[in-house]
N, C-alpha and C positions, 0 to 999 in steps of 0.2 A: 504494500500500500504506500502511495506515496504524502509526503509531508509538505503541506502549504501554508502559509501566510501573508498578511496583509503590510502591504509599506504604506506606512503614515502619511510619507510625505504626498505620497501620489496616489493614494486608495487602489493600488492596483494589485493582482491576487500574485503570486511568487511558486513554485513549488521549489523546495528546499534538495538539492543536493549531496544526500548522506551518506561523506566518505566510510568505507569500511563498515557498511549496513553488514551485508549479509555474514562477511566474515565473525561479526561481534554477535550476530545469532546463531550462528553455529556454536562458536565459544561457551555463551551463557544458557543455551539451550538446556538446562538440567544438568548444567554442571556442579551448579551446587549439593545436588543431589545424589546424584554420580559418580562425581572425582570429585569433594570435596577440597583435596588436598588441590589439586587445579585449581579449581577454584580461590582457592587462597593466594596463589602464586600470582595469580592470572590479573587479583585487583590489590596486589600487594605495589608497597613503594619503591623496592628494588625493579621488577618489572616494569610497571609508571616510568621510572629514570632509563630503563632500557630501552624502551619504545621511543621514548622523546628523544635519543641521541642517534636513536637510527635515522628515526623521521627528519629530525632537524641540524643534524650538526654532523652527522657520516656523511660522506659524501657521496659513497660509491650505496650505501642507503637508500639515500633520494634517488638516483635515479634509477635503483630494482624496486622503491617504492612509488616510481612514479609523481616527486611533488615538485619536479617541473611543470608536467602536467598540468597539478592543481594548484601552482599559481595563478598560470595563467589562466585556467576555468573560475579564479575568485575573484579575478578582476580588482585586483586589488587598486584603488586609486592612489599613487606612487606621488602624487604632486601634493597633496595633502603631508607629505610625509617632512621631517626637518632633513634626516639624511638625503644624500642626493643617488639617487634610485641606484647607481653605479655599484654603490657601496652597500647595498643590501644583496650580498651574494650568497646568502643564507637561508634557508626557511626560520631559523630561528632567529635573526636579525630582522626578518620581514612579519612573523607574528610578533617580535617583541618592538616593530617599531615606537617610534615616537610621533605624534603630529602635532601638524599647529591651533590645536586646539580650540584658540583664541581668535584666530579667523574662520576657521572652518564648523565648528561646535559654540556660536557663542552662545553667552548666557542670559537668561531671559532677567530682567531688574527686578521683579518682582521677587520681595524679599522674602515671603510666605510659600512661594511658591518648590515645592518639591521637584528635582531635577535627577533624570533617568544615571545611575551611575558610571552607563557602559552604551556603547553599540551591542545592540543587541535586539532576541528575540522574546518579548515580553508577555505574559499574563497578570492578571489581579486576579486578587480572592478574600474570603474573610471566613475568621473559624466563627464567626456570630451563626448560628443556629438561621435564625431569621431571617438573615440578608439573603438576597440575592446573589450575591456571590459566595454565598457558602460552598467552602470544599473542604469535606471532612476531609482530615489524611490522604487524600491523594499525591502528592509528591511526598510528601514525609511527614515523620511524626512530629509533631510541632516540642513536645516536653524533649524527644533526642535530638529537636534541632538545635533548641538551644543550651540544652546540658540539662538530664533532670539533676544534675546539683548544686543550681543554680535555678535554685524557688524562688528568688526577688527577682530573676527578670522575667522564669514563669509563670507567675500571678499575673506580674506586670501588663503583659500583653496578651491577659488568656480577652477572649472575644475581641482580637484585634484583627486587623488587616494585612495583607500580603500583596509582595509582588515579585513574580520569577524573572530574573532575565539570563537568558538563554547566551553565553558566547559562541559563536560558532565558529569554526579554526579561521575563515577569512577575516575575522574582525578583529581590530583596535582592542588590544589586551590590559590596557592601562583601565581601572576603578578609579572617576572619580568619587570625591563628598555629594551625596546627595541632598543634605543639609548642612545649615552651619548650628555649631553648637561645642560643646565640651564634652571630653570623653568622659563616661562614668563607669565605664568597666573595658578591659580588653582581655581575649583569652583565647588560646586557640583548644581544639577539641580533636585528639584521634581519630582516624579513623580508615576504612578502606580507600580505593582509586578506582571507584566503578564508572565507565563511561556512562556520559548522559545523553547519550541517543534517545530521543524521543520514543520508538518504539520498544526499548528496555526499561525507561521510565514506567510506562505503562505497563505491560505485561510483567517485567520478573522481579525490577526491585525499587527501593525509595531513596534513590543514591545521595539525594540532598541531607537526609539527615543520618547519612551509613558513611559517607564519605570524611575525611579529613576538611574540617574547615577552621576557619577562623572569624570570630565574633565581637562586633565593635558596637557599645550601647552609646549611643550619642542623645543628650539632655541638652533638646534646642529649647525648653523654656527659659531661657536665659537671656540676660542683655546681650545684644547683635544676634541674636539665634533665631531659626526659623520659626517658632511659636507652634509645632506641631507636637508637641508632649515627647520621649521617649524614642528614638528610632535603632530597630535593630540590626545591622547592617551585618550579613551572614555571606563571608565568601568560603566558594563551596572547590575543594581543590575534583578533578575528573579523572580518568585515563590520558596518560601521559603529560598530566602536570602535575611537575613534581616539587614545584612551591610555591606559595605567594609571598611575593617580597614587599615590604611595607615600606612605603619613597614618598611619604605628604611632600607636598612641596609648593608653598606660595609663588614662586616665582619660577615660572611655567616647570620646567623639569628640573633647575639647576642646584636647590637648595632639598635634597631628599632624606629626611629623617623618619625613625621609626616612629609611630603609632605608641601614644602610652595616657594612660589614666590623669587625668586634670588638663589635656592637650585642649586647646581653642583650635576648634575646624572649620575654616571658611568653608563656603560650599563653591563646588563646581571646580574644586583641585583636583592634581591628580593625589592617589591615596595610596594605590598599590598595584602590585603590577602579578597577573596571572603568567607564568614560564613553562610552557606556549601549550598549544591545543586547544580543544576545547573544555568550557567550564561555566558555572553558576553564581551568580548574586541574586540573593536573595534579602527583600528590606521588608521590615513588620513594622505595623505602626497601633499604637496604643487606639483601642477601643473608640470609636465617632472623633477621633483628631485628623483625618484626612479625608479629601473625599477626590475621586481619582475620575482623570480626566474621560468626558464622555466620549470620545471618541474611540479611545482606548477598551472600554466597557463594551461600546458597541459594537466593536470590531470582533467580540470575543464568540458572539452571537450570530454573527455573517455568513448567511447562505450560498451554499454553491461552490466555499470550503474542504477541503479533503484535509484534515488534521488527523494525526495518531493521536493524538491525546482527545479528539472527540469522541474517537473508532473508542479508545480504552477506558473513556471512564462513561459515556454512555450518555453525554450532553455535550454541545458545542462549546469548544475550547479552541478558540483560534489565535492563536499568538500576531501581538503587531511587531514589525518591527520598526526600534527608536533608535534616536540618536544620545550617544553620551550628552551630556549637560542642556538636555532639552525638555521642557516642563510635562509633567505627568500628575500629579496632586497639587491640591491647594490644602489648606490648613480650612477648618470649620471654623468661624467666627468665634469666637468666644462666648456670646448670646447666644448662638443658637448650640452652643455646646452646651451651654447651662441648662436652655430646653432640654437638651439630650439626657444630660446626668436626672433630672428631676425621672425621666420613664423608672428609672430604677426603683426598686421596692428598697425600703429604708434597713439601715445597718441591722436591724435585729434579725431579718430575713434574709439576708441576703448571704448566698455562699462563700465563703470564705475565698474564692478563685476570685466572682465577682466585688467583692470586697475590698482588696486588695489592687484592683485596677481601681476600682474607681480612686482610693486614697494617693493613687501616683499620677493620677489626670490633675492636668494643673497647676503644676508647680516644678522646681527644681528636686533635684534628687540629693541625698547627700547621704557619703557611703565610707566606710570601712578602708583605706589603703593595707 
């Protein structure tokens, strides 16, 4: 079956190109099952680093694996880029490029407003029971995504909002800030190197929250911050990527430092950088603090669509794709959040999960070093 999506900028329908389909379902076909011990090799971090040095940096690699080829089939736009195309003789120089982000991705003024982290292939959701975009557990477990032990920022965001963005190997590998704010926690999480092809998403496993990631709570209720409560910013390492290197940097790429608890994040920088392949960002946002761009929603629901992810979960799931530092949510007014808090049934009744969100809606956070 093949994988489609919508481009934003031009509403026009895409079908998607998925290197090494078939070979990754032969692979995960009941391996777990089967050869388990394979299987553990198969999405272990030594293999990850295997794959990525054949693909990207063997020479004699690329061209038995063909990513001459698939350069040229990604169309990569090379003028966008700061090095001069000469000098990208590499697949792993040319997924880890750099651009000029600043002409080519600018940034929308509005200071409320949420900005997409990545190029990429995107969906919303929300674990709210009642929304409309409710998606139970479908890509992962929300309590393994962000560590069940890590209860403060699982309460935090229980009935909150989601959104996946998909990297897929032609795209811009740099994570920016999606918001501006202060870091309130950072931490990375073990885990496997399971590829995120769409059609293994769906059928065998929940790679998002099975995979090796790293977790960044950003507390935009702050002076210069985005005023959206809370964000959980989840990068998700894949099959043959074998790090995520942390490079904030105010001034476009030059000044690159690591990510650390009481940091000030402007938004719309670069943040970190995925080493190379494909891979996942994944943002949450605290319970009625954002509400996400209609078009994007609507695109999700688009007839005439061929998505794996609609095939596998059994409603229409059609990804758009966006551009890094391009507007995707707004923040909910502050009135009509207060509207929103008032639905809630008072402290005596109320679950201890929903309890706990609501006491962290609205304010700064302040935490334990």
């Amino acid at each position: 079956m093949q994988h489609q999506y919508v481009d934003r900028e031009t509403g026009t329908i895409h079908t998607e190109r998925l290197y090494g389909d078939w070979l990754l379902n032969v692979l995960y076909a009941g391996a777990w099952e089967r050869m388990p011990t394979l299987y553990r090799l198969l999405t272990s971090a030594r293999t990850s680093r295997l794959l990525g040095f054949a693909n990207y940096d063997f020479l004699l690699g690329a061209k038995l694996l063909g990513n001459k080829r698939f350069l040229r089939a990604c169309r990569i736009n090379l003028e966008e880029c700061l090095e001069r195309p000469e000098l990208l003789d590499t697949a792993r120089k040319v997924f880890e490029r750099k651009i000029r982000y600043w002409k080519c991705r600018p940034l929308p003024d509005d200071r409320r407003l949420v900005v997409s982290p990545a190029d990429a292939r995107m969906l919303v959701g929300s674990f709210h029971e009642t929304s409309s975009l409710f998606l139970k557990e479908k890509f992962f477990d929300y309590e393994e995504l962000l560590d069940c032990n890590k209860q403060i920022w699982v309460n935090a965001f229980a009935d909150g909002d989601f959104a996946i963005f998909r990297l897929t190997l032609d795209k811009y590998h740099y994570n920016h800030t999606p918001v501006a704010g202060i870091v309130s926690d950072f931490y990375e999480i073990p885990g496997r190197y399971h590829s995120c092809n769409p059609g293994l998403v769906v059928t065998t496993v929940t790679p998002y929250s099975k995979n090796k990631r790293v977790v960044t709570i950003i507390d935009t209720d702050v002076p210069g911050g985005s005023q959206v409560g809370l964000v959980a910013m989840v990068e998700v390492v894949a099959l043959m990527i074998g790090d995520i290197v942390q490079c904030y940097s105010e001034e476009r790429y030059d000044t690159p430092h690591p990510v650390s608890r009481g940091m000030f994040l402007q938004k719309g920088f670069p943040k970190s950088l995925y080493r190379p392949g494909s891979s996942t960002t994944v943002l949450i946002f605290q319970s009625g603090r954002v509400q996400f761009a209609d078009d994007l929603v609507r695109n999700m629901h688009r007839p005439g669509v061929q998505s794996r992810f609609s095939w596998g979960f059994g409603r229409p799931l059609v990804e758009t794709q966006v551009t890094v530092r391009s507007g995707i949510a707004t923040a909910v007014p502050q009135r009509a959040l207060a509207r929103f808090k008032q639905v809630y049934t008072g402290i005596a009744t109320a679950t201890p999960r929903r309890l706990a969100a609501r006491l962290w809606q609205g304010g700064g956070v302040s935490y334990d070093k």
